[in-house]
N, C-alpha and C positions, 0 to 999 in steps of 0.2 A: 427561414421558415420553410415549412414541407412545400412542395410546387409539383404540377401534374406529370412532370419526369422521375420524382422520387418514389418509390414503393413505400407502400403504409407498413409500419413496423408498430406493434404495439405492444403492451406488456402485463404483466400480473405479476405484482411483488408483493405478496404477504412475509409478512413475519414469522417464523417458526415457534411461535410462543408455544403455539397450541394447533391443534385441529383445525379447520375449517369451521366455521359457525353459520349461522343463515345470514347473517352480517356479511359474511366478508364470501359468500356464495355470491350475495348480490353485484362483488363486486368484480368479483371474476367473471360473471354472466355477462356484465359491461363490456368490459374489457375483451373479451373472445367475442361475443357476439360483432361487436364495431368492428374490430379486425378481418372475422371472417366476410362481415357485409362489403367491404372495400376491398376483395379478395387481396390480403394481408398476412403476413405474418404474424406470429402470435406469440410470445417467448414467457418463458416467466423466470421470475429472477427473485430466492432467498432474501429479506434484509434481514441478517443472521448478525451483525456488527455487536448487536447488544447483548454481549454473551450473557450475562447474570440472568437474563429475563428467557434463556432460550433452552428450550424441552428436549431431551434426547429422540430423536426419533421422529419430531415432528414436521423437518422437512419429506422424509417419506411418506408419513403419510398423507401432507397436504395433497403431496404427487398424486397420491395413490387413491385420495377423495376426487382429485380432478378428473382424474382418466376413466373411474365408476360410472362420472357423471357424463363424460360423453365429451369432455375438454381435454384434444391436444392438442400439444407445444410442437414448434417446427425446429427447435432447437432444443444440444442438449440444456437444462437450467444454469444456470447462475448462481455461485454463493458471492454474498459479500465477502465473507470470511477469507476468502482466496483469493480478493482483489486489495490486499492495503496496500501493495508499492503503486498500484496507480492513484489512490487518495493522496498517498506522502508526494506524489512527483507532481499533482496538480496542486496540492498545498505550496511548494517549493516554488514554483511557477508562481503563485499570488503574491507569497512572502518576498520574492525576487521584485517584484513591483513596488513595494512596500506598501501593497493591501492586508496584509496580517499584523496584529498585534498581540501580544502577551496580555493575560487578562488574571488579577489575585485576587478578583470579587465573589464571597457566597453567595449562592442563594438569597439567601437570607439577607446579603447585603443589600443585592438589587433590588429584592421585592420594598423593605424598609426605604432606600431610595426612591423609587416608583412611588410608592405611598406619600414620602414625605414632599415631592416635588408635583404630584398633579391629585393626588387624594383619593385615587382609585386604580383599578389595572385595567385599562383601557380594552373591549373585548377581550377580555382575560388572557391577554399577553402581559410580558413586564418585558417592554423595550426597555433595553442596555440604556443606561445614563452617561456612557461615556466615560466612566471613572478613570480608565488605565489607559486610554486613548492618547494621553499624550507621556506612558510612561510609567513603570508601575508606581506605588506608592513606597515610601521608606520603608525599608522589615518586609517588603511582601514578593513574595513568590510566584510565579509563572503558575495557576491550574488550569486554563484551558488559554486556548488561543481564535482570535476572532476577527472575523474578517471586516476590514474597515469602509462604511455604508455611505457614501455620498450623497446630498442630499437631490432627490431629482422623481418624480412619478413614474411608476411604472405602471401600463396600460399593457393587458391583455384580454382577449376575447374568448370566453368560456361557451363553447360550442352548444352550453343547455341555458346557461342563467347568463352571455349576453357581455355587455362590455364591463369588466372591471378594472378598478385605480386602487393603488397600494402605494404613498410617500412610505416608501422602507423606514427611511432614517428615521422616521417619528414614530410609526406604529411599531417597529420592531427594535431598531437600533443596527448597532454593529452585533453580528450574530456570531456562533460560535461554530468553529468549524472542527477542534478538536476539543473534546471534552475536558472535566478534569482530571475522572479515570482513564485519560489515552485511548478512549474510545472514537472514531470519527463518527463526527456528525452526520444525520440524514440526510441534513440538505444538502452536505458537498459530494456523499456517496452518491444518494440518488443522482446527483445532474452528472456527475462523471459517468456512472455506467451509462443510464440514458443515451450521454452522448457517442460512448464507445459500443454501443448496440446500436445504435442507429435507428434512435426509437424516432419515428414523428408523430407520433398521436400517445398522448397521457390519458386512461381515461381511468377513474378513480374515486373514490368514497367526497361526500363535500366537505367533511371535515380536512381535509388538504388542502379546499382552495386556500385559505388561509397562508399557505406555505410557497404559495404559486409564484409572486411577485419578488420573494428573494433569491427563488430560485431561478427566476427568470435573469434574475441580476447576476446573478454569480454565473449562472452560462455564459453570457452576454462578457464579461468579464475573463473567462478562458478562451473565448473565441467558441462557441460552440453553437449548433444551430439550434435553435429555441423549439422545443413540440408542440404544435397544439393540443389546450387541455377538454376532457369535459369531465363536468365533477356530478356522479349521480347521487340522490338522496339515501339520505343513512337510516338501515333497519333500526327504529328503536326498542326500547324494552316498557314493560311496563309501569315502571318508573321513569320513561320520558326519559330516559337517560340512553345513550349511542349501545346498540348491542355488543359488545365484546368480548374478548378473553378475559378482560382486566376483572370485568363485570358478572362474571360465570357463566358465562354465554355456554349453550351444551353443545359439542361436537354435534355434526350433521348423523342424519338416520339416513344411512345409505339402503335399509331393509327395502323403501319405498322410493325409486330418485325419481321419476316422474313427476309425484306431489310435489318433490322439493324444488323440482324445477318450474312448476307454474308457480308457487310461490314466490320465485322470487322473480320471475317474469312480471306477475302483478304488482311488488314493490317497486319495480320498474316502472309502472304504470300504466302499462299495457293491459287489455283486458285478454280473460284465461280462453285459451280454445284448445280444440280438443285434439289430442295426438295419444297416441297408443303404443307409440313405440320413441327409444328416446330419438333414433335419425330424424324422425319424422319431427318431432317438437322445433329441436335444432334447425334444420333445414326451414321450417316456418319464422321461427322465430327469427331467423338471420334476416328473412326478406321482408318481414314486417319491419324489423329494428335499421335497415338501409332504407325502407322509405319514409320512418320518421326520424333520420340521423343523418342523411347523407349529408356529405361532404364535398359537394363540387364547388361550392359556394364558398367553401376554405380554401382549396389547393388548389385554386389557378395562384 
């Protein structure tokens, strides 16, 4: 864990799908604001891995909506793209333990599994039933490979929403750490650069806490120090549904970036005050957001 000798490292890793949206503005606001409050570093890092789904051009110009808006990075960025020998050498490390397994199950298998052995998808996950766990099945093929979950609770403390518990092995299963198109996984990317940045504070959309407890595992697992998370609330749309790129979320209007920044200052939950220029917003915002965020109470 971080402790009052370690410097606050924090990060911002959007996806290059697309743009920046007022979604994932929110989430960068988080993430730079806390950093800057705990006079910290600030890094941001591409997760570019999922080529099919990723836009030419779109990690410039996220860069290039951040820095508009009055956010920068104290380092140069991060691609995923340009880290697979350290995913392959921390895979080879697990597999070496014999926490990895070969896995020839569809989609389709799992979910029909899932279904037929508890009758629903449990928070709309479909934990691994363990099918290849002890082995593939006859006629079947290696498509992704997954790392093997012991059963045990993992407890983390979410610095907004308080203490959380996650039995992996039941909510999730054995999870996958390389895909079946040869893509690596989130969770192993994320916690390996994490660890190789020397991130100690996570702070990020709550649709991730969800993700939090196997990730915790899998660090815990390479030997890696664990970050503290906090997970703030997700812009939604007017269908109640998460703001996204997936969703048509419209790239940000940089014509006005003040508005756009009390904006999402208030989804933050903060109320709006008045600044006229962007230093000044910033500079406010940092020292409002370290008096209701601090962290002394984490890192002793």
């Amino acid at each position: 864990m971080s402790s009052l000798t370690q410097p606050y490292v924090g990060r911002f890793a959007p996806s290059p799908s697309g743009p920046l949206h007022e979604g994932s503005l929110v989430a960068a606001m988080a993430s730079y604001l806390d950093a800057r409050a705990h006079g910290g570093k600030w890094l941001v890092r591409m997760e570019d891995l999922d080529t099919p789904r990723m836009v030419p051009g779109a990690s410039q110009t996220i860069l290039k909506q951040l820095n508009e808006l009055g956010m920068q990075w104290d380092a140069a960025p991060w691609h995923q793209s340009e880290r697979l020998s350290a995913y392959q050498e921390a895979f080879d490390t697990l597999r070496q333990h014999g926490l990895v397994y070969p896995c020839g199950c569809t989609r389709k298998e799992i979910a029909d599994s899932v279904l037929r052995l508890q009758g629903h998808f449990p928070d709309g996950e479909r934990p691994y039933p363990g099918t290849c766990r002890d082995g593939l099945p006859p006629g079947r093929q290696a498509m992704s490979w997954r790392l093997r979950v012991e059963p045990g609770l993992e407890t983390f403390e979410d610095r907004l929403l308080g203490i959380q518990h996650q039995e992996v092995s039941q909510a999730i299963g054995d999870f996958v750490l390389r895909r079946a198109d040869g893509i690596w996984s989130y969770q192993l990317a994320v916690v390996v650069d994490d660890a190789a940045q020397g991130i100690t504070d996570i702070v990020r959309g709550a649709d991730l806490l969800g993700s939090t407890a196997r990730q915790q595992r899998l660090a815990t697992l390479l030997g890696y120090r664990v970050p503290f998370v906090l997970h703030v609330p997700l812009v939604l749309g007017q269908d109640g549904q998460k703001l996204s790129k997936q969703n048509g979320a419209p790239s940000l209007d940089l014509s006005a970036p003040l508005p756009l920044l009390q904006r999402a200052w208030i989804r933050l939950g903060f109320d709006k005050f008045e600044a006229d220029r962007m230093d000044l917003f910033w500079s406010r915002a940092t020292q409002i957001w370290g008096q209701a965020h601090g962290r002394a109470n984490f890192r002793a």
